[in-house]
N, C-alpha and C positions, 0 to 999 in steps of 0.2 A: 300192514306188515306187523306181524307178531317178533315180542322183542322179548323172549324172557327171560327172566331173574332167579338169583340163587339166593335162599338163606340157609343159616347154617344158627344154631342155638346150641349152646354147652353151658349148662348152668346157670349164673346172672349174665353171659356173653351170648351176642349176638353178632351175625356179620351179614349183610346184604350186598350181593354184587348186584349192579345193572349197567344199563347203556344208556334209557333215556336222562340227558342233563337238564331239560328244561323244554321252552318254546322259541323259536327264533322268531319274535316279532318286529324283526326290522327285515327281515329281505325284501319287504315291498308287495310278497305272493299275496293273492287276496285271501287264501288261504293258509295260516302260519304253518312255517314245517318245525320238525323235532330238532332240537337242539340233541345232536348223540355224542358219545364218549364212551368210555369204561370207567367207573366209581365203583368203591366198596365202602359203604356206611357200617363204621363200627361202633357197639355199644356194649358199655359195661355197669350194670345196675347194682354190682357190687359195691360200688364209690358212691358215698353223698356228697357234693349230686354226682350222680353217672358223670360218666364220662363218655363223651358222644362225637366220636371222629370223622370227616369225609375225606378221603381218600379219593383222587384223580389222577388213574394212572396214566391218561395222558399227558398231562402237564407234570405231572410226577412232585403232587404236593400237596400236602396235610393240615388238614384245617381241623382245629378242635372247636365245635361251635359251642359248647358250656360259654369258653371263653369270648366267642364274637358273642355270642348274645350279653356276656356281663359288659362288654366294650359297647355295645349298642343299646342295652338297655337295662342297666344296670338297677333298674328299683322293682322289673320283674321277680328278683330272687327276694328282696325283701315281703313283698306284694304275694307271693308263692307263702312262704313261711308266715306268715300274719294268719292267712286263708285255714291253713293245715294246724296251726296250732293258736289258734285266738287267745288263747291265754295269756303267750309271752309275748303279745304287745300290746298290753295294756286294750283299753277301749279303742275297739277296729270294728269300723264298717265296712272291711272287707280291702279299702283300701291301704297302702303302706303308709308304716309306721312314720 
């Protein structure tokens, strides 16, 4: 089954609509089927950092993942900034400050 997607780009914005959400690995099929939905992944590269929305318009609710990831793994953004600018933390081996 072909499922396809829309993007749309205006400057530092972007928008991706689609349907597949994922893989259902619990139904038990010996074969997983697609987890489907309607999503639209928004991005905006104008903001340090972007700002990186997903949209579920069936559940009808908005996740900004900048923020799930700083919630989940908070010493990536420092770990990020060390890598890109070695200077401002002192001696890095690549790991966070």
């Amino acid at each position: 089954m072909h499922t396809p997607g829309q993007v749309w780009k205006r400057g530092t914005r972007m928008r991706v609509d689609g349907s597949l959400m994922g893989i259902d690995d619990k139904s038990g099929a010996l074969i997983p089927e697609w987890k489907r939905g309607h999503f639209s992944l928004l991005f905006d590269g104008a903001t340090a950092p972007a700002t990186v929305l997903l949209l579920d318009h069936r559940k009808q609710t908005i996740v900004d993942l900048q923020a799930e990831k700083r919630r989940h793994r908070p010493d990536l953004d420092a770990e990020a900034r060390c890598r890109s600018r070695p200077s401002t933390c002192g001696p890095c081996d690549g790991a966070a400050p």
